[in-house]
N, CA, C and O of each residue as an XYZ file, in Angstrom:
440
protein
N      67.634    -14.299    -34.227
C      66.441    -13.691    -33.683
C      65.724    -12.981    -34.823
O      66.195    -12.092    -35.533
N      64.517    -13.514    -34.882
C      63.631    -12.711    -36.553
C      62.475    -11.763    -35.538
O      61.529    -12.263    -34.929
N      62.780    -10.538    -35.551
C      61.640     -9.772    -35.410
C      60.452     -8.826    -36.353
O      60.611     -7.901    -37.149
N      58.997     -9.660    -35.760
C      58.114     -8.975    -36.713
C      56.970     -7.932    -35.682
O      56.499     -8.239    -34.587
N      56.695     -6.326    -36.667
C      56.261     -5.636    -35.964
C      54.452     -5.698    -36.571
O      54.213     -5.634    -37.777
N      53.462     -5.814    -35.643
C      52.578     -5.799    -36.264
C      51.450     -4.971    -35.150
O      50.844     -5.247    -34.115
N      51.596     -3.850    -36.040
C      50.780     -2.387    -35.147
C      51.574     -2.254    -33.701
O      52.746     -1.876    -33.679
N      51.037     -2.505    -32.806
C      51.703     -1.943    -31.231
C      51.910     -3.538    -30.860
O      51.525     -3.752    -29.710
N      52.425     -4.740    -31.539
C      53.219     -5.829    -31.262
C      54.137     -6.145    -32.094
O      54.357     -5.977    -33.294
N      54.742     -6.748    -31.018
C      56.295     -7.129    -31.754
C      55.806     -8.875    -31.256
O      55.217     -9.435    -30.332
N      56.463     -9.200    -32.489
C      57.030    -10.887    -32.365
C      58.020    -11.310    -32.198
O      58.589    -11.029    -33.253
N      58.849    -11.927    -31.481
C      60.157    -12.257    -31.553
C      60.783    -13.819    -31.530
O      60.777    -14.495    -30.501
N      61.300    -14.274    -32.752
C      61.252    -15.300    -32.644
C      63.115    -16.190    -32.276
O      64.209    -15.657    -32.461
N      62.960    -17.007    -31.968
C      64.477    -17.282    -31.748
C      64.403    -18.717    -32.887
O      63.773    -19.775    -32.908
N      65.638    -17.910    -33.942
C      66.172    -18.501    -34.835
C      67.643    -19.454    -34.368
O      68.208    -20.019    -35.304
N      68.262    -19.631    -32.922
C      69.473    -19.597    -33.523
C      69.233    -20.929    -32.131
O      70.070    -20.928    -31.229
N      68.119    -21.935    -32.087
C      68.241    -22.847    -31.004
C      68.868    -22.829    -29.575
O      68.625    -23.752    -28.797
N      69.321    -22.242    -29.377
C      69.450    -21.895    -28.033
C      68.724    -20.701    -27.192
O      68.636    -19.509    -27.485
N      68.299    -21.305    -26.212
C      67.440    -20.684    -25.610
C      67.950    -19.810    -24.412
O      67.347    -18.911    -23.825
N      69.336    -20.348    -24.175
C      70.037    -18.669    -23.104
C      70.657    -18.043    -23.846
O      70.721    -16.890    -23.420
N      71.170    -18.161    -24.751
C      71.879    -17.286    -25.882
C      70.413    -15.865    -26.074
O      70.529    -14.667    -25.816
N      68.969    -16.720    -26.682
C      68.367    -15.694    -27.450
C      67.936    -14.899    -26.057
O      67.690    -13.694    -26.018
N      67.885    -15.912    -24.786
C      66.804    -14.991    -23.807
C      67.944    -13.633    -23.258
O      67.638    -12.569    -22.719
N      69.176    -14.107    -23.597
C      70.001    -13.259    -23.029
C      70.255    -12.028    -24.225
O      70.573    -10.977    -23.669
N      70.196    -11.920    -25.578
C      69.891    -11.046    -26.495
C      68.946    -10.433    -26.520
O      68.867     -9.254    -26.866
N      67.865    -11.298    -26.071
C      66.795    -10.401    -25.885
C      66.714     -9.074    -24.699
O      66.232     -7.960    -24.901
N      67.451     -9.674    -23.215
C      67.528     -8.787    -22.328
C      68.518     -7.631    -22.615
O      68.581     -6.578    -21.981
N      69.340     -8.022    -23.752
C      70.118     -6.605    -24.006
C      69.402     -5.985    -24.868
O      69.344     -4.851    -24.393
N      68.718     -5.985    -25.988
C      68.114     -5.430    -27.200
C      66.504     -4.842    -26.234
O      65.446     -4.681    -26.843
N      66.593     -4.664    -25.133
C      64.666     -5.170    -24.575
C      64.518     -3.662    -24.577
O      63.320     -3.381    -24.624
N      65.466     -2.347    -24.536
C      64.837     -1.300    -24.793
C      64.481     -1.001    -26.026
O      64.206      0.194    -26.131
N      64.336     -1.828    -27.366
C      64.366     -1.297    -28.715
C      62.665     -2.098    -29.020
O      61.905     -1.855    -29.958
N      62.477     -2.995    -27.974
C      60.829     -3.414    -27.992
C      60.374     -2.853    -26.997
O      59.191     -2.633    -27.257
N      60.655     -2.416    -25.807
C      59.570     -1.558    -24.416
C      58.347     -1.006    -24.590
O      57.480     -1.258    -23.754
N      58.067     -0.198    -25.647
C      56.917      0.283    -25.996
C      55.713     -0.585    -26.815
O      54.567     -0.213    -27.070
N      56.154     -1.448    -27.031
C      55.560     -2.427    -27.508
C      55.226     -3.817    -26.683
O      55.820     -4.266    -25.703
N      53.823     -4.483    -27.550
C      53.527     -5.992    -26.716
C      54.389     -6.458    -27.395
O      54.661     -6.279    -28.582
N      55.121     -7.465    -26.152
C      56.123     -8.290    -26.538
C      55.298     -9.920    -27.264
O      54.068     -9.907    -27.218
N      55.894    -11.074    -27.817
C      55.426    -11.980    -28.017
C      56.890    -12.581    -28.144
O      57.886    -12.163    -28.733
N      56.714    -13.435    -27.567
C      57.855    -14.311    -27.823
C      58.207    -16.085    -27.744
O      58.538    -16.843    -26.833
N      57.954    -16.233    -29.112
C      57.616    -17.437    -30.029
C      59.117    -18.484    -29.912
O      60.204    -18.363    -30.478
N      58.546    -19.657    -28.791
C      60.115    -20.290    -28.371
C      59.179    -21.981    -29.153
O      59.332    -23.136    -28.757
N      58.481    -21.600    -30.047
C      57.897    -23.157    -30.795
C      58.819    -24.044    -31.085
O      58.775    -25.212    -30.697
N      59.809    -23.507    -31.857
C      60.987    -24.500    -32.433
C      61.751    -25.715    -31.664
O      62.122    -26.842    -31.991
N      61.825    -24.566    -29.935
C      62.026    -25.610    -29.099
C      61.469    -26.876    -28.764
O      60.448    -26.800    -28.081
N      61.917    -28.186    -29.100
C      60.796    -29.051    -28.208
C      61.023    -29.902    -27.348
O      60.457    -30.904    -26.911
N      62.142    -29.235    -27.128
C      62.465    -30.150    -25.387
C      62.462    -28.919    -24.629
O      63.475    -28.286    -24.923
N      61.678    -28.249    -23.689
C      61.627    -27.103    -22.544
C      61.378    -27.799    -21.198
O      60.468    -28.597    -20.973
N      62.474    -27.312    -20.191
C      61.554    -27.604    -18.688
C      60.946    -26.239    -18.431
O      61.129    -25.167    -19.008
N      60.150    -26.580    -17.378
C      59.687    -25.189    -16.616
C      60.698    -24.502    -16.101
O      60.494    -23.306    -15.895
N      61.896    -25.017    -15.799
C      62.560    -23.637    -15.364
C      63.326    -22.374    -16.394
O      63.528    -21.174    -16.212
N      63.647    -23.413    -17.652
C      63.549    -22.380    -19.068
C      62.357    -21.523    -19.421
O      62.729    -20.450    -19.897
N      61.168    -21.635    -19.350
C      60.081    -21.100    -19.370
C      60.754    -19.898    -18.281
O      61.449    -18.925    -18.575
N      60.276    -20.349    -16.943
C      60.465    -19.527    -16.098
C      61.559    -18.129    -15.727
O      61.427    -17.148    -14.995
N      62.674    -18.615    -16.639
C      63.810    -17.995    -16.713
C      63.694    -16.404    -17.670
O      64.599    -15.593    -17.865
N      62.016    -16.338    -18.219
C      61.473    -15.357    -18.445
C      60.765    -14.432    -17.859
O      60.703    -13.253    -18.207
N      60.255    -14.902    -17.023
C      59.671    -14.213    -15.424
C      60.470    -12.527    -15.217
O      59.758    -11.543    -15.417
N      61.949    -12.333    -14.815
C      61.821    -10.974    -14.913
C      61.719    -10.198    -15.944
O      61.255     -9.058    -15.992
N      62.336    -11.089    -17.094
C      61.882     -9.637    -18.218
C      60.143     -9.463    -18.328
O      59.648     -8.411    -18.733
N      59.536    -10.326    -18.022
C      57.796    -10.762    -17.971
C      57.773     -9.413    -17.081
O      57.320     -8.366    -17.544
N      58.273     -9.506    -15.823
C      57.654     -8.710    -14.654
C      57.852     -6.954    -15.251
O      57.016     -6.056    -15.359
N      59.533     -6.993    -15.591
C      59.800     -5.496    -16.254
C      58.980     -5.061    -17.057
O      58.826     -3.842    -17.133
N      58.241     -5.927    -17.861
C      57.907     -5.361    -19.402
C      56.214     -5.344    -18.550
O      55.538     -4.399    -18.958
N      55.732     -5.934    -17.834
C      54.188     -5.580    -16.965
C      54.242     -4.194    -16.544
O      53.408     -3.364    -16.906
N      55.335     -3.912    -15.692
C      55.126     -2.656    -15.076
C      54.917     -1.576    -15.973
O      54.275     -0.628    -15.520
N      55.360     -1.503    -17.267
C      55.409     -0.591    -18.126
C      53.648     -0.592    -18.811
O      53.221      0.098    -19.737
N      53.080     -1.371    -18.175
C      51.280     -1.969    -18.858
C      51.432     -1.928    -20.008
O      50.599     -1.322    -20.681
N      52.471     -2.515    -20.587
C      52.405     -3.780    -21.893
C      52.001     -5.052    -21.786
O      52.197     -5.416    -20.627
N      51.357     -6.215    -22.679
C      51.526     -7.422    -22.232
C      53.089     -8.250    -22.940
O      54.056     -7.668    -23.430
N      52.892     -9.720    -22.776
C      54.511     -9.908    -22.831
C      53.988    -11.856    -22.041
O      53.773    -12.346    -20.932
N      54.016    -12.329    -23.560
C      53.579    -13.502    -23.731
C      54.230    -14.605    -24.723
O      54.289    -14.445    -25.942
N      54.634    -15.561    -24.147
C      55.303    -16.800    -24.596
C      55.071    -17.995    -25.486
O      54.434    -18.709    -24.711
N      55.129    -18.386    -26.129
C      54.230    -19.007    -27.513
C      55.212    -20.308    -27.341
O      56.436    -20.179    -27.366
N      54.610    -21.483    -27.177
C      55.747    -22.574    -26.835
C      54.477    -24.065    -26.382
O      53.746    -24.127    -25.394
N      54.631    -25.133    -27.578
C      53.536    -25.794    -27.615
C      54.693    -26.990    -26.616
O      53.967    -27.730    -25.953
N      55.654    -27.198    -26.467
C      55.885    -28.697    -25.605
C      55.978    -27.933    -24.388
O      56.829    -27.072    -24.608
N      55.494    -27.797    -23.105
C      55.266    -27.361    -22.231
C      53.870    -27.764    -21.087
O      52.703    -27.467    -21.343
N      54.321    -28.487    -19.825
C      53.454    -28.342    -18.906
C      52.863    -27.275    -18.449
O      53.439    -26.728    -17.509
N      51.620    -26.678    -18.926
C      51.418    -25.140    -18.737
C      50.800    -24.710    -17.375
O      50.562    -23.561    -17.004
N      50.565    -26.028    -16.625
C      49.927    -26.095    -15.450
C      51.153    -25.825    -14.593
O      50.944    -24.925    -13.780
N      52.460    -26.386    -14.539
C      53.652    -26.361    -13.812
C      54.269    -24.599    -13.874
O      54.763    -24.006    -12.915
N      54.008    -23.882    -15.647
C      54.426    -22.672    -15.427
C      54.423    -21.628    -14.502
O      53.337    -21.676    -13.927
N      55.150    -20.640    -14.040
C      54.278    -19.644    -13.092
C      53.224    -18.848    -13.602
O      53.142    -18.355    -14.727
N      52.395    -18.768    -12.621
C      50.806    -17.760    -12.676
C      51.247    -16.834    -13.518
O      50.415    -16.584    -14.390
N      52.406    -16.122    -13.609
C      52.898    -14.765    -13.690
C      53.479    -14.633    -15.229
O      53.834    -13.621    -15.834
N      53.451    -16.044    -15.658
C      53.839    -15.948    -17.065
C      52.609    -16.036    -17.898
O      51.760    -16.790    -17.423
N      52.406    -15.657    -18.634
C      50.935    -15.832    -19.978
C      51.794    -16.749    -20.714
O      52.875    -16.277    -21.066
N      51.505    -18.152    -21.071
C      51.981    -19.023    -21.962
C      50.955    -19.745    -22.604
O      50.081    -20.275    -21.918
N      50.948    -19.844    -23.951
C      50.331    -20.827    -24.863
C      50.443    -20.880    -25.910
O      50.932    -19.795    -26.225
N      50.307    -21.490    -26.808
C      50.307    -23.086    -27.685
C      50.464    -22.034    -29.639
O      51.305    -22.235    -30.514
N      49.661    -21.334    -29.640
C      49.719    -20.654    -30.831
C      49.708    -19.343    -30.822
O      49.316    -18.753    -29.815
N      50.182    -18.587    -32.058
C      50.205    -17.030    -32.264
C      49.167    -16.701    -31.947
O      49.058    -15.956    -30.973
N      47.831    -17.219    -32.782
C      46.451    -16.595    -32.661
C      46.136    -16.390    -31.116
O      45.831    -15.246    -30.782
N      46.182    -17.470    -30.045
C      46.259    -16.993    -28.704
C      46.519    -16.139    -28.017
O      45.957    -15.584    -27.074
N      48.165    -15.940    -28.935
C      49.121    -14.595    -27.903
C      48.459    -13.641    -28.398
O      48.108    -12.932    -27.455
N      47.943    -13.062    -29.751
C      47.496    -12.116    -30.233
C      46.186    -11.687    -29.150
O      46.246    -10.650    -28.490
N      44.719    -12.864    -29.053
C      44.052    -13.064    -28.408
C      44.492    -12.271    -26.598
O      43.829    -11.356    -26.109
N      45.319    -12.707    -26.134
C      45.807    -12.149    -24.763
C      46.170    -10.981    -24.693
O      46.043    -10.430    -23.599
N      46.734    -10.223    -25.817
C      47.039     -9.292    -25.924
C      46.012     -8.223    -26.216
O      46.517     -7.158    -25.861
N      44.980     -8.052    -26.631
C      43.807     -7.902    -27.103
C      42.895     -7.569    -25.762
O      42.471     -6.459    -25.444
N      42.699     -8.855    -25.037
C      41.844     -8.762    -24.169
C      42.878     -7.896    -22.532
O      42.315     -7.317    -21.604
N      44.435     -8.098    -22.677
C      44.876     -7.248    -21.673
C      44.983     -5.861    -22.114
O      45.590     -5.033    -21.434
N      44.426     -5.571    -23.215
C      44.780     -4.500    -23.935
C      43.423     -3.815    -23.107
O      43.590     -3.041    -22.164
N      42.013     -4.234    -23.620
C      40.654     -3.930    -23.028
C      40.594     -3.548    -21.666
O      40.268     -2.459    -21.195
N      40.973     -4.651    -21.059
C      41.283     -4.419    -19.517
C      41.995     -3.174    -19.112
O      41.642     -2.463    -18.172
N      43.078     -2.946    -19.927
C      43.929     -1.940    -19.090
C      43.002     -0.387    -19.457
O      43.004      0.639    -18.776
N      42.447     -0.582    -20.419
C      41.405      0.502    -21.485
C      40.516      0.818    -20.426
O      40.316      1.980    -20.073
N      39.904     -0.294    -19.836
C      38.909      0.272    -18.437
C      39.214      0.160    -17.273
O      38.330      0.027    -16.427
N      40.686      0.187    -16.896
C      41.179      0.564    -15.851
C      41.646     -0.884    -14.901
O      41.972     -0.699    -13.729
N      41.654     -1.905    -15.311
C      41.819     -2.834    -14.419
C      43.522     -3.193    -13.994
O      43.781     -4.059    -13.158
């Protein structure tokens, strides 16, 4: 797992190909990012179903309530099949982008 901090985001990337190994490191380590937008960069993967995607959903939901955002970076993916509830797409510049504009939003109250 390579984590990079950049201002009030964190990146987190999974180095070690497995994808319940890192999602499950991640749910133990998840109070040492809380205060921070999460990003979490699963590119390397390129075989994903939606229910691996999905299998991010509660830490997604935990890390919302706190009005952080908390977004998934993962280009082989049906993004139409994902849930509503996940923010997923294709490059960094995007997640940065989402983060930005949920940042604004929460700034004027939405």
């Amino acid at each position: 797992m390579k984590v990079e901090q950049k201002g009030h985001t964190v990146t987190i990337k999974d180095t070690q190909g497995d994808l319940v190994s890192f999602r499950l490191k991640l749910t133990h380590e998840y109070k040492t990012f809380q205060k921070h937008n999460i990003i979490i960069d699963i590119r390397p993967h390129k075989v994903l179903s939606v229910k691996e995607i999905d299998s991010f959903l509660p830490l997604s939901k935990t890390h919302k309530k706190s009005k952080k955002s908390f977004v998934i970076v993962t280009s082989e993916i049906d993004f139409n099949a994902v849930s509503h509830k996940l923010a997923v797409v294709r490059s960094l510049q995007e997640a940065h982008d989402i983060i930005e504009m949920e940042e604004i939003e929460r700034d004027l109250g939405f």
